[in-house]
Each structure stands twice: as structure tokens, then as C-alpha cells.
C-alpha positions as CSV (number, residue, x, y, z in Angstrom):
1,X,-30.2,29.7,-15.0
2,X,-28.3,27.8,-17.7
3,X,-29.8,24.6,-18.7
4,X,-26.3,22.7,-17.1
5,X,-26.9,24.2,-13.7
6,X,-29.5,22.2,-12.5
7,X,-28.0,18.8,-13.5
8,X,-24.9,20.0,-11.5
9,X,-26.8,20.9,-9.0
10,X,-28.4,17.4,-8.4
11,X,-24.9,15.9,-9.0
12,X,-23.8,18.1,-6.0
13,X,-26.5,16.8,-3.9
14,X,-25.9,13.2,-4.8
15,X,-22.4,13.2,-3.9
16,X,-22.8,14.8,-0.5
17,X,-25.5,11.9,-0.1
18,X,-23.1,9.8,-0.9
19,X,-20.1,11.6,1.0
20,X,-22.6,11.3,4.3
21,X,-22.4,7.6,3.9
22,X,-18.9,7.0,3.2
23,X,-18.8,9.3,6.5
24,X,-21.0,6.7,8.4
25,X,-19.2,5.7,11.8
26,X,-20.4,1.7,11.2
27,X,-18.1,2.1,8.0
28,X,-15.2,4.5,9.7
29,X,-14.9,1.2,12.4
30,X,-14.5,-1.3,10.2
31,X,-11.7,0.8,7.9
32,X,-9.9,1.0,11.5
33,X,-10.0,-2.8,11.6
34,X,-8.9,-2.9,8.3
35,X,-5.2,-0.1,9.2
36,X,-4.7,-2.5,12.2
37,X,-4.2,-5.6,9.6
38,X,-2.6,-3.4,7.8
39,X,0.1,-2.5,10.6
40,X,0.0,-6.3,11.5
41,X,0.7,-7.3,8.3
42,X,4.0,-5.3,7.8
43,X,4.8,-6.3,11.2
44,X,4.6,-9.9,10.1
45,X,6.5,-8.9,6.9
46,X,9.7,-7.2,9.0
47,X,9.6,-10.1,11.2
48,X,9.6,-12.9,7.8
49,X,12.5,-10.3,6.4
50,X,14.9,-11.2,9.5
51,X,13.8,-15.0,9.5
52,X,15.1,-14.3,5.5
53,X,18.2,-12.5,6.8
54,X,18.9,-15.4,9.3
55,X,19.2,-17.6,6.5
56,X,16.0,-19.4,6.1
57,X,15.3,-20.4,2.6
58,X,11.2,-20.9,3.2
59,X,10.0,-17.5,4.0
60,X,8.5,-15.4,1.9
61,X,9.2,-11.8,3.4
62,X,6.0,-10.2,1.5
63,X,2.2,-9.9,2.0
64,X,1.6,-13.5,0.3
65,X,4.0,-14.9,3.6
66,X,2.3,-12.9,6.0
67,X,-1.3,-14.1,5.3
68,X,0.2,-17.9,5.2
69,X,1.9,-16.8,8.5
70,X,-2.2,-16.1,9.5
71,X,-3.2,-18.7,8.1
72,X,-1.1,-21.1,10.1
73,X,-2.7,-19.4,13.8
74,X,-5.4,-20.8,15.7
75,X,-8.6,-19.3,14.2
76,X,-6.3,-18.7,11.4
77,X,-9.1,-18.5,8.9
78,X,-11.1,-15.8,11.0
79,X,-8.1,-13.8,11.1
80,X,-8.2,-13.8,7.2
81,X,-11.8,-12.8,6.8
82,X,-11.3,-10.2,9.5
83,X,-8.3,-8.7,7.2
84,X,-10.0,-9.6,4.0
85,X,-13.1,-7.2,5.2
86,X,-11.3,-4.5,6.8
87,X,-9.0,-4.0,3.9
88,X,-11.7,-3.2,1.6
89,X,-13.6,-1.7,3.8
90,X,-10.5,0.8,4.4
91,X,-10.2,0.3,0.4
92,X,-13.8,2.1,0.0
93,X,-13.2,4.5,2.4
94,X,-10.0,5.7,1.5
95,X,-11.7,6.4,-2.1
96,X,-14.2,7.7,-1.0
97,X,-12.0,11.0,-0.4
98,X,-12.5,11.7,-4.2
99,X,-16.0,12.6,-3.2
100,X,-14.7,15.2,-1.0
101,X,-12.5,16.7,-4.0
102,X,-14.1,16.2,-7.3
103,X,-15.6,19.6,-6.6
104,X,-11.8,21.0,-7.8
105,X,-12.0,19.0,-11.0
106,X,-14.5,21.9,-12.6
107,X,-11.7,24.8,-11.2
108,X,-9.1,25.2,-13.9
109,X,-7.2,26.6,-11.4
110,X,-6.9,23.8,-9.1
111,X,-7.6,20.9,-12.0
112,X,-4.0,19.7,-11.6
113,X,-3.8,19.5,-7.9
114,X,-7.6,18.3,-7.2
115,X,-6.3,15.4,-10.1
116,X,-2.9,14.5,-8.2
117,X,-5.1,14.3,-4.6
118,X,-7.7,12.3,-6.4
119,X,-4.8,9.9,-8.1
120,X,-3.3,9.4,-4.6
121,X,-6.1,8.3,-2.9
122,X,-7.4,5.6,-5.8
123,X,-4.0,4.1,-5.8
124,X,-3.9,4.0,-2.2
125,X,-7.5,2.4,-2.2
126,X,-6.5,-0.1,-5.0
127,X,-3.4,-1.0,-3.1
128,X,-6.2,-1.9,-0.3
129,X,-8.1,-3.6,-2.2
130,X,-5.4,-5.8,-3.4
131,X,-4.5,-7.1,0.1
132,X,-8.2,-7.5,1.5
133,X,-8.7,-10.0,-1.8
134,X,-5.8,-11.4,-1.7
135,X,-6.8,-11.6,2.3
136,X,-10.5,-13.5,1.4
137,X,-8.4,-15.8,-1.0
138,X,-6.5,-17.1,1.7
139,X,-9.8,-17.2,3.8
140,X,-11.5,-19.7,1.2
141,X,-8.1,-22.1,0.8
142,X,-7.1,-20.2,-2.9
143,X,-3.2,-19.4,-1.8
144,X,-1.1,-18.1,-4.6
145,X,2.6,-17.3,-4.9
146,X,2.8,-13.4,-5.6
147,X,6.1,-13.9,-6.6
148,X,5.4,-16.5,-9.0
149,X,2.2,-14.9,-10.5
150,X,4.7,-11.5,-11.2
151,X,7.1,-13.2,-13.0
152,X,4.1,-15.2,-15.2
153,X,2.3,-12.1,-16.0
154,X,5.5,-10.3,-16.8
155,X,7.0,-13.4,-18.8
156,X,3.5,-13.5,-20.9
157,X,3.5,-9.4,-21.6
158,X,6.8,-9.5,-22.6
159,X,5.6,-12.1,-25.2
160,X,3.2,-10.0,-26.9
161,X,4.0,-6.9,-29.6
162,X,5.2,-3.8,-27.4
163,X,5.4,-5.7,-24.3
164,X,8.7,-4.8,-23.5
165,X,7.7,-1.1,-23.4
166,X,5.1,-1.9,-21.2
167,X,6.6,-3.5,-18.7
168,X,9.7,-0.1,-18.8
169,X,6.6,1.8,-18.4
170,X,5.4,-0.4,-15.4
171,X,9.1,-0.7,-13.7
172,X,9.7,3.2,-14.2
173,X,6.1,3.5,-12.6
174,X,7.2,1.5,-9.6
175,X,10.5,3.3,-9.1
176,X,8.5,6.7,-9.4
177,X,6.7,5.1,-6.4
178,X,9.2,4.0,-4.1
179,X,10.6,7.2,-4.8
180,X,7.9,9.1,-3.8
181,X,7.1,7.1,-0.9
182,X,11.0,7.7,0.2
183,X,11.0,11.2,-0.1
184,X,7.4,11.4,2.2
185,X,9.4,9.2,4.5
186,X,12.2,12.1,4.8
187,X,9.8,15.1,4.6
188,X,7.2,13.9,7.1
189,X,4.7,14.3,4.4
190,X,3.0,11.1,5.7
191,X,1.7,13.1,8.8
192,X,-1.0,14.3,7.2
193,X,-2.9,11.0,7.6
194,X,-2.6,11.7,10.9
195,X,-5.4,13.4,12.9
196,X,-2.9,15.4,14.5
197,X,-5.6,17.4,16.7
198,X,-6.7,14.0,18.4
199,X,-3.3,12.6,18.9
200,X,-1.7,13.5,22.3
201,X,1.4,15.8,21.8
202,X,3.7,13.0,23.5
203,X,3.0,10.4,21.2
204,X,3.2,13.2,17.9
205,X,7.5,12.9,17.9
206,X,7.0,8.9,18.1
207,X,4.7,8.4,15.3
208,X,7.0,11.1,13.3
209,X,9.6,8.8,13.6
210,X,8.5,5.2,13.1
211,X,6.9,6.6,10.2
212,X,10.1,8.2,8.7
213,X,12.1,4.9,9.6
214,X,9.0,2.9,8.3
215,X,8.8,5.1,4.9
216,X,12.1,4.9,3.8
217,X,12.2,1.4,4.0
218,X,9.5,0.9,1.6
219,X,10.8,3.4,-0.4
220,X,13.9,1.8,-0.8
221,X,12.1,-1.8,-1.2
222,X,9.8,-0.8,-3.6
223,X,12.6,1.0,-5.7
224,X,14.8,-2.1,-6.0
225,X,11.3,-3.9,-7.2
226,X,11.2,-1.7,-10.0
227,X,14.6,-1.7,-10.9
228,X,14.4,-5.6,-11.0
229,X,11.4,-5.5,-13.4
230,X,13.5,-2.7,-15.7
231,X,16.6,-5.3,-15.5
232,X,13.6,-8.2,-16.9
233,X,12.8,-5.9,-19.3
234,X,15.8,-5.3,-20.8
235,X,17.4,-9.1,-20.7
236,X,14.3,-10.2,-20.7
237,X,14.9,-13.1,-18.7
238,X,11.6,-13.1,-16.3
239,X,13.4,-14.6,-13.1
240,X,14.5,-11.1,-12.3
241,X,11.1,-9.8,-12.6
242,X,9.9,-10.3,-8.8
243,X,8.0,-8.1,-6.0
244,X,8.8,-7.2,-2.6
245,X,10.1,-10.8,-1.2
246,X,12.5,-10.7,-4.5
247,X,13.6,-7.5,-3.6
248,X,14.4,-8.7,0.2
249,X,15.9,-11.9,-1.7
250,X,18.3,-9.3,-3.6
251,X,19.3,-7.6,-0.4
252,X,20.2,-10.6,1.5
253,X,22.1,-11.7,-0.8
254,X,24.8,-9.0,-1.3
255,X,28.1,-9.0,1.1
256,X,26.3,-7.1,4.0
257,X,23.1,-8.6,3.0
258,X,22.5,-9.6,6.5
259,X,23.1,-6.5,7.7
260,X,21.0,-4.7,5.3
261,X,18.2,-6.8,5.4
262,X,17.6,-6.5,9.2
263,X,17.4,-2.4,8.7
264,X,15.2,-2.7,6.5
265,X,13.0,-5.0,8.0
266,X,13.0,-2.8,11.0
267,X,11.6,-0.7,9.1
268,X,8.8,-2.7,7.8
269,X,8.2,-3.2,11.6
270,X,8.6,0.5,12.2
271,X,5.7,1.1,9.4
272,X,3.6,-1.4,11.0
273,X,3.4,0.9,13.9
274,X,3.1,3.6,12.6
275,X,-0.2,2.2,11.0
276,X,-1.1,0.7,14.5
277,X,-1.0,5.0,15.1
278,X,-3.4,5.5,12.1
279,X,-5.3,2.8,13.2
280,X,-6.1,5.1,16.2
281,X,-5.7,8.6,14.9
282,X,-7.0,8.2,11.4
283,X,-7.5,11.3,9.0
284,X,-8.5,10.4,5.0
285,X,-7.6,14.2,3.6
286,X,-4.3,13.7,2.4
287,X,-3.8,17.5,1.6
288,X,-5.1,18.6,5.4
């Protein structure tokens, strides 16, 4: 046996070790908790988005509004640590799906797609962990502006040697996501995250659907983001550079803004319930 083969060996076993308790139901529970705030906050966000399109000037149609929307609920501050914890829990467990591939990383064959399956399912879990910090921040009385911190951070890399092509890189990294997560909306790619087998066949055509709705309206949201942050870039005047209650901010305020803005946050809605669906039918493998 070559000298290599038993360390592998042992790595194997670690990993399923650790694979059995990423698998553990306590753990599996509490990353449910953590889809329902996940669908809760987008329905939160869809509902800011039409107070936005109704022509209120103190909303803030993104995830920083919905957790001060929380916030301001009896047990308010519950609520927070209940998302807070559930998002990272779902964080965890949605990452812990590399330990289920890794295995492909050593197969030349399937290096590529065992890499873009692995990539998917960190940046899913990072998004995650985002929101459950930025949940617990809320929790403890730390609120921040999101929009305001973007438009710091960007104004402070732009600053520094090469900055500019960082923040193209990071605007054209966006788009590439919003793209992405458009074209899953129209193929129906998001199904797999579905358990399909455990879902009743009545409900299959209405999760297909708010999801597809839901989709393609944070495809297009998370598009115009980007393109905003390549427009900061390139005049590099910072007040452009804005996330996702910016990019609402930009819809509303074309001719049919109104208009635009309410499809789209129907959309946020309709993701929200599709998550609700997750919430209830979860399935981690992304590739299934």
C-alpha cells in the first residue's frame, strides 16, 4: 500500500464522522428555523418594496429594514436571536455539503464540476452567515445601515492603488450572480433544493412557480446592484454604489417606477414562499 493511502484513508473516515454530525436531526431543525426567517425576511423585504413604491421615503426595502421591521415587534428581540441562530445554523449546514463532495476533488475527471458544487454551496452558506450576524447584531442593539456601510467600503477601496479594478471585478461578480440566479429562476434549476420525493405532487406546480416568479426577481435586483457598483466604479462617485434597497430606490424612480417596483416586490414575496416550501421540504444536494 502506498505510504499516501493510509493518511487518505483516515481523512475519509474523519469526514464521514463529521458528515454524520452535520447530518444530526437537532442540527437539520434548527437549519429549518433558520429557511423560515429566511422566507420571512423576503416577505418582509416585498412588503418594505411596495411601502417604497407607495411613496414612502423611510423604508429601507432590504434585509437591514426587515430586521428593524423585527425589531420594532413585540418580543422583537427574540425574534432576532431566533433568526440570528437559525441562519447560521442553516449557514453550517448548507456547507456542510462540501463534505458530501470533496471526495470528487481527487477525480480529474469530475475536478471541475465537484469545484463549481462546492463553490455554490460556500457562497450560499456565507450569504447565510451574513444575515444570521447581521440578525444577532440587531439582537444586541448594534443596527447598521447596509446601504451606508456599501458605499463607505466602496468609497475607501476606490481610494487605494487598483481599487477601481477591484471594485469592476466585484460589480461584474455581482452581475454574474444575479444573472445566474435569473436564469435558475427560468429553468427551474432551483428545484433541486427541493426534496421532491417528500413533497406532495399538488403542491410540486406551486412551489415551481413562486420560485420562478421569486427567482427572477432577485435576479433582476441583484443585476441592477452590480450594474450600480460598475457605474461607481467608473465615475467614481460612491453614492451610486448601493445594495438591494438602492437598487429598489433606482426602480421606483424611473416613469413606471411604481409599477415596476410592485412586480418585483411580488416577487420578493413569491421567494419568500418558496423558502416557507424549503423550509418544509428541504434537500442540501444541489446537483440531486
Amino acid at each position: 500500500m502506498p505510504p499516501a493511502r493510509p493518511l487518505l484513508d483516515r481523512v475519509h473516515r474523519l469526514v464521514e464522522n463529521a458528515r454524520g454530525v452535520t447530518d444530526h436531526p437537532v442540527l437539520e431543525a434548527v437549519a429549518r428555523v433558520g429557511l423560515v426567517a429566511y422566507g420571512v425576511l423576503h416577505l418582509l423585504i416585498g412588503w418594505l418594496a411596495v411601502q417604497l413604491a407607495r411613496g414612502s421615503d423611510r423604508t429601507d426595502a432590504d434585509q437591514t429594514g426587515a430586521l428593524q421591521t423585527v425589531a420594532g415587534t413585540p418580543g422583537g428581540t427574540v425574534l432576532l436571536w431566533l433568526i440570528g441562530l437559525g441562519m447560521l445554523a442553516l449557514a453550517f449546514w448548507q456547507a456542510a455539503e462540501v463534505l458530501l463532495w470533496w471526495r470528487g476533488l481527487l477525480d480529474p475527471r469530475h475536478r471541475l464540476r465537484t469545484a463549481f458544487v462546492c463553490t455554490k454551496c460556500l457562497a450560499k452558506a456565507a450569504v447565510y452567515a451574513v444575515l444570521g450576524i447581521t440578525g444577532l447584531l440587531f439582537a444586541v442593539g448594534l443596527e447598521y445601515e447596509a446601504d451606508e456601510r456599501f458605499r463607505e467600503l466602496t468609497g475607501e477601496t476606490l481610494e487605494v492603488p487598483g481599487g477601481a479594478l477591484l471594485v469592476y471585478a466585484v460589480a461584474a461578480g455581482v452581475v454574474a450572480v444575479g444573472l445566474y440566479t435569473l436564469v435558475r429562476g427560468l429553468t427551474g434549476g432551483f428545484m433541486k433544493d427541493i426534496d421532491l420525493p417528500a413533497a406532495p405532487d399538488r403542491w410540486e406546480p406551486v412551489i415551481e412557480a413562486v420560485g420562478r416568479v421569486g427567482y427572477v426577481a432577485k435576479g433582476i435586483a441583484f443585476g441592477l446592484v452590480g450594474v450600480l457598483l460598475w457605474r461607481a466604479a467608473t465615475t467614481a462617485d460612491v453614492s451610486t454604489a448601493t445594495g438591494l434597497d438602492g437598487a429598489m430606490t433606482a426602480i421606483a424612480s424611473v416613469s413606471a417606477g411604481p409599477w415596476l417596483l410592485g412586480a418585483v416586490s411580488a416577487g420578493f414575496a413569491a421567494f419568500g414562499v418558496y423558502a416557507l416550501a424549503r423550509a418544509r421540504y428541504p434537500d442540501r444536494d444541489p446537483s440531486s
